[in-house]
RODO-2510 file (C-alpha; in nm, 4 decimals, decimal comma):
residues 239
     n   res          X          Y          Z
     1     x    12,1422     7,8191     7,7435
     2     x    12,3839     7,7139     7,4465
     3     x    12,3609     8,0530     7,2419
     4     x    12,3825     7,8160     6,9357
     5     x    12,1297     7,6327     7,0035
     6     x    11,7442     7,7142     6,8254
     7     x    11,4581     7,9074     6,9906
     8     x    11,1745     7,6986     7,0949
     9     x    10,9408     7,8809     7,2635
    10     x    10,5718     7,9023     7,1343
    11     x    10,6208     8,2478     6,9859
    12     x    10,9268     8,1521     6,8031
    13     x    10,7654     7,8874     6,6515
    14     x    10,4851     8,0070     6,5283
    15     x    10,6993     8,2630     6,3943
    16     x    10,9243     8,0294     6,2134
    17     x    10,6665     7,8196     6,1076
    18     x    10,5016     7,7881     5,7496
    19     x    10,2381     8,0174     5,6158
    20     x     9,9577     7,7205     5,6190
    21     x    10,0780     7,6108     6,0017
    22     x    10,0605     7,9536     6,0788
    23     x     9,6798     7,9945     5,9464
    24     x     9,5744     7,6332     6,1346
    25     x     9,7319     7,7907     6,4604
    26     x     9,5390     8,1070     6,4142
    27     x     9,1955     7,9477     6,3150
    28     x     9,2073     7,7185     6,6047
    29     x     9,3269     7,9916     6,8411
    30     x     9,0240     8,2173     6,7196
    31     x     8,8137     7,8831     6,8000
    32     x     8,9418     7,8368     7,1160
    33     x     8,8309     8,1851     7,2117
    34     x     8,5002     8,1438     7,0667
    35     x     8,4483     7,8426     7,2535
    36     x     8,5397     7,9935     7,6018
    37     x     8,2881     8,3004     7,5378
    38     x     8,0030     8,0841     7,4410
    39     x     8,0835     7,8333     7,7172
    40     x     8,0889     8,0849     8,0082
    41     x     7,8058     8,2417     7,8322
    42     x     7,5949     7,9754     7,8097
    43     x     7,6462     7,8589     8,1877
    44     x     7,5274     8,1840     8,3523
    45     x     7,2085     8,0711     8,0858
    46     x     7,1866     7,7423     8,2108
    47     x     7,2200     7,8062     8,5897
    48     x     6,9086     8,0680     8,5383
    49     x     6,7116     7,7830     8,3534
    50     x     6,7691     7,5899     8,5706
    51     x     6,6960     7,7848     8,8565
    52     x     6,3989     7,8509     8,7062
    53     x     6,2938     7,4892     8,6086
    54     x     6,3195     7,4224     8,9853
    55     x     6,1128     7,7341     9,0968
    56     x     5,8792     7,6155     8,8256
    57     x     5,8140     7,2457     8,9475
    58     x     5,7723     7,3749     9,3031
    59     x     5,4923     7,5992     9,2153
    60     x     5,3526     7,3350     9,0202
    61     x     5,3540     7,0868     9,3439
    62     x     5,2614     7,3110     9,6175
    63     x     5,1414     7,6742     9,5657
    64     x     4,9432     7,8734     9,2615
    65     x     4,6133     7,9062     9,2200
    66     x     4,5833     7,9136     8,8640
    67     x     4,6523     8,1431     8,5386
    68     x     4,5526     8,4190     8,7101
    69     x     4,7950     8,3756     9,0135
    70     x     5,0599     8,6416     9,1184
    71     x     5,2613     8,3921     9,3135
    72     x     5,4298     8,2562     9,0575
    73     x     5,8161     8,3569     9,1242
    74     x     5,9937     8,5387     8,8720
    75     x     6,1667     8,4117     8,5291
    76     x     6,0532     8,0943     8,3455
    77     x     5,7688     7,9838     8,5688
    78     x     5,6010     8,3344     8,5544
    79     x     5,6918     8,3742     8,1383
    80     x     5,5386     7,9863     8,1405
    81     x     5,2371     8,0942     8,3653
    82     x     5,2027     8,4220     8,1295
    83     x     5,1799     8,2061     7,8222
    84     x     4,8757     7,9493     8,0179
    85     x     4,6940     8,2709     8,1255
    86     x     4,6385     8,4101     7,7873
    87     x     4,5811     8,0258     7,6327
    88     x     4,2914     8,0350     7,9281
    89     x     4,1541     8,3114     7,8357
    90     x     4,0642     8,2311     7,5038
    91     x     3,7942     7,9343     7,5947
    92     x     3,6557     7,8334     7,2872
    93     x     3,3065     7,7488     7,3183
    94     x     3,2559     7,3769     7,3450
    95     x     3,5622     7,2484     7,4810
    96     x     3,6059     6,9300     7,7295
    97     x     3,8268     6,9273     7,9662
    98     x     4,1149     6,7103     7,7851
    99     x     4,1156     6,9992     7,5254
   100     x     4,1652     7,2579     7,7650
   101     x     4,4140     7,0726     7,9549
   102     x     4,6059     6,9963     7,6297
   103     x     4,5810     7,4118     7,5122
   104     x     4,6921     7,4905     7,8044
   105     x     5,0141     7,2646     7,8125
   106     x     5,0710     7,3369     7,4760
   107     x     5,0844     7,6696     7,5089
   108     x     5,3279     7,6529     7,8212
   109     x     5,5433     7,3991     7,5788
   110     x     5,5940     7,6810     7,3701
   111     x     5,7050     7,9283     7,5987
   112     x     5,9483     7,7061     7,7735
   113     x     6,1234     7,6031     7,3830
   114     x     6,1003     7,9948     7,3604
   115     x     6,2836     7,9941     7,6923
   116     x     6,5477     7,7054     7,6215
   117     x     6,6110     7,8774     7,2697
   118     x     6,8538     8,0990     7,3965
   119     x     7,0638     7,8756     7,5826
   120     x     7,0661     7,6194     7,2859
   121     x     7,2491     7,8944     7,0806
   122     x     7,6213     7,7836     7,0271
   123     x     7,5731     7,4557     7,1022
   124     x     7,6469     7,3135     6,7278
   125     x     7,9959     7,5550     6,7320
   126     x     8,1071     7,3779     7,0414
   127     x     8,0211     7,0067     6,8722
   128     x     8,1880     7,0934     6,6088
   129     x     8,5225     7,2494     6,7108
   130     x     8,5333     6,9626     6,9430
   131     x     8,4905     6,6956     6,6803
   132     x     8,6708     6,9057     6,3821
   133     x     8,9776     7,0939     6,5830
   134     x     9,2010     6,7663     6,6432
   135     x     9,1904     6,6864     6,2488
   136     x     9,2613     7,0152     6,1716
   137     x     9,5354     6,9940     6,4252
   138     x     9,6603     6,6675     6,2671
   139     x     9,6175     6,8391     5,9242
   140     x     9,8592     7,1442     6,0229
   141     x    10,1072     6,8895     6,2127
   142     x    10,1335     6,6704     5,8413
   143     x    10,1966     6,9741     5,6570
   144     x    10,4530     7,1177     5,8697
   145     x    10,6157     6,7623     5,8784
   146     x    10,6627     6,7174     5,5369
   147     x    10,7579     7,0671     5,4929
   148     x    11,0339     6,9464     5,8043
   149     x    11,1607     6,6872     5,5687
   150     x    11,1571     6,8386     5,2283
   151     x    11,4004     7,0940     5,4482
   152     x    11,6028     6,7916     5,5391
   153     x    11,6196     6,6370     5,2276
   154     x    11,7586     6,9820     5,0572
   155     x    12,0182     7,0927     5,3516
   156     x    12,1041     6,7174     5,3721
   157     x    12,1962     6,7775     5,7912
   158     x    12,0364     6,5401     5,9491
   159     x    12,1193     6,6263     6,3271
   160     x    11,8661     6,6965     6,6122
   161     x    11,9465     7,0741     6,5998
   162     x    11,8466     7,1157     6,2477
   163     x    11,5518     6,8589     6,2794
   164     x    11,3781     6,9318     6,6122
   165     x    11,2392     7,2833     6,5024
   166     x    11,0264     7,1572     6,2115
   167     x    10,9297     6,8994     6,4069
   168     x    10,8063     7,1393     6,6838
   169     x    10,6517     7,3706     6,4831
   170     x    10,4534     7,0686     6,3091
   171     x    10,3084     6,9304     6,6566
   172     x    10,2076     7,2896     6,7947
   173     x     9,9449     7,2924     6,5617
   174     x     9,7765     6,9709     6,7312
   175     x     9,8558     7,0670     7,0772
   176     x     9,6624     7,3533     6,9958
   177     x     9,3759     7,1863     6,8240
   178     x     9,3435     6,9646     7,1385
   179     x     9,3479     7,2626     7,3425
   180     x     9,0084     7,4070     7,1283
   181     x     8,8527     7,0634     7,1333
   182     x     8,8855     6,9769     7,4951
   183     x     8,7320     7,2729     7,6256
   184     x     8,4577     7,2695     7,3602
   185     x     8,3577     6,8579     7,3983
   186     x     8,3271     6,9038     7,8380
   187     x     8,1241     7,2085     7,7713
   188     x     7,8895     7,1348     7,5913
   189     x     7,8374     6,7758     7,7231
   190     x     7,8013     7,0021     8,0618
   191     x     7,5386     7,2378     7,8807
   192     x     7,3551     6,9608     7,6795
   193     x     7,2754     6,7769     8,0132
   194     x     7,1937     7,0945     8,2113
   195     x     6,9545     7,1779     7,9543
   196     x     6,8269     6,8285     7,9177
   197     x     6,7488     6,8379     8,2569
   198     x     6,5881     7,1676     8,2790
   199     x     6,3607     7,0437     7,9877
   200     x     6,2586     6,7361     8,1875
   201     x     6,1745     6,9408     8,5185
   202     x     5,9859     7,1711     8,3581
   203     x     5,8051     6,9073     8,1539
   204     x     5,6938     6,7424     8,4165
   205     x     5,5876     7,1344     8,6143
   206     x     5,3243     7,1680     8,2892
   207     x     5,2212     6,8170     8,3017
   208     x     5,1010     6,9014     8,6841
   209     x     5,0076     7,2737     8,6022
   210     x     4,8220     7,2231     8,3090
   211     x     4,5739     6,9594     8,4303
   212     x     4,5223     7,1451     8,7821
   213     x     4,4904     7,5360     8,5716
   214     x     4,2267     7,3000     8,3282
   215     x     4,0015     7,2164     8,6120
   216     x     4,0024     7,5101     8,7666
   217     x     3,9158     7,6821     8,4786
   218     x     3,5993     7,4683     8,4195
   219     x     3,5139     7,5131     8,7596
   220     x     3,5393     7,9267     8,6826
   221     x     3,3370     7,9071     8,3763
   222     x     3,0992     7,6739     8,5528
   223     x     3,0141     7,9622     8,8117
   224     x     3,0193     8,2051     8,5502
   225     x     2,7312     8,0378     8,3988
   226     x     2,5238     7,9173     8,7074
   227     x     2,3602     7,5745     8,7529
   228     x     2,2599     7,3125     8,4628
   229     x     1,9430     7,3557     8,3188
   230     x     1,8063     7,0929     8,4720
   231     x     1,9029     7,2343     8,8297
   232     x     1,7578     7,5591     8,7266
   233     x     1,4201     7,3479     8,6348
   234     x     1,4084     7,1747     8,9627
   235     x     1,4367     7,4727     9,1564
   236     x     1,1800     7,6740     8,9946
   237     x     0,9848     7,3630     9,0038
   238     x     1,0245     7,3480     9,3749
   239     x     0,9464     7,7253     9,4193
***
């Protein structure tokens, strides 16, 4: 290499570049990190839920046999199934079976959005270093520009050698911005789908559980408090 000729490696440039380049680098670098935590974090999340949702909607087609049931598998069907067991307990006096059905799906609504609340933590950071992190790219690539050619205007040399480091310098600053975004925009449209579809799995688990959990819980407190009164009366009358 030409021992004259300028340094262009990242370091260098960073190095060489101005104070306000430098800070855009180093925000967007710090972003960049953040973004690959949260994503990697957030996937182990996602796989459980999902996991889960699946385990969940299985039980709901084929097996349990109600709030009281230990089959549920671990995780989000048995936190869901939890949640329904203590809504069933309650039974306030008087209510039909579209009431119960409702308290109990309720109930499981809320622990799954307990459940999902975790994994929906981040997601806003990641929408918004992949929407903001190009501009603030651009914005570190202008200033470094113009800083380029205020340095040309004052040296007046207007040769490649004295004009490509500025330059350089000035579009680091959006290769790195588009190396935060693009990360951040594919994860969380990977995580916001995932989730989505966890949600809709499990939706559909409670929609099952609930009304099959309602009836057998009217059939429970039906044996719990014998035959109608006119049953009993027919019976005695029989006697």
């Amino acid at each position: 290499m030409n021992p004259s000729s300028p340094d262009l490696s990242p370091v260098a440039l960073f190095l060489h570049a101005d104070a306000v380049v430098q800070g855009v680098v180093l925000l967007l670098v710090a972003a960049s990190v953040a973004v690959w935590a949260i994503a990697l974090d957030r996937a182990f999340r996602v796989a459980r839920l999902r996991r889960g949702a699946r385990a969940l909607d299985a039980f709901a087609r084929v097996g349990g046999d109600g709030p009281s049931s230990d089959e549920a598998p671990p995780g989000l069907p048995a936190a869901l199934l939890r949640d329904a067991r203590v809504a069933a307990a309650e039974r306030p006096p008087g209510e039909g079976l579209g009431e119960r059905r409702e308290r109990l799906r309720e109930a499981m609504r809320l622990a799954l959005a307990d459940a999902l609340r975790p994994a929906q933590a981040g997601l806003s950071f990641l929408a918004t270093v992949g929407s903001a992190a190009p501009f603030v790219g651009l914005f570190g690539t202008v200033w470094g520009i113009m800083n380029a050619f205020t340095a040309i205007a004052r040296t007046g040399d207007t040769s490649l050698t004295a004009v490509a480091p500025g330059i350089a310098e000035a579009l680091a600053a959006t290769a790195v911005g588009l190396a935060a975004a693009i990360p951040a925009v594919l994860a969380y449209n990977r995580l916001a789908s995932g989730i989505g579809t966890a949600r809709q799995t499990c939706l559909g688990a409670i929609a099952r559980l609930s009304t099959r959990l309602a009836v057998m819980e009217a059939g429970t407190a039906q044996t719990r408090q014998g035959p109608p009164p006119a049953a009993r009366f027919r019976t005695a009358a029989a006697e």
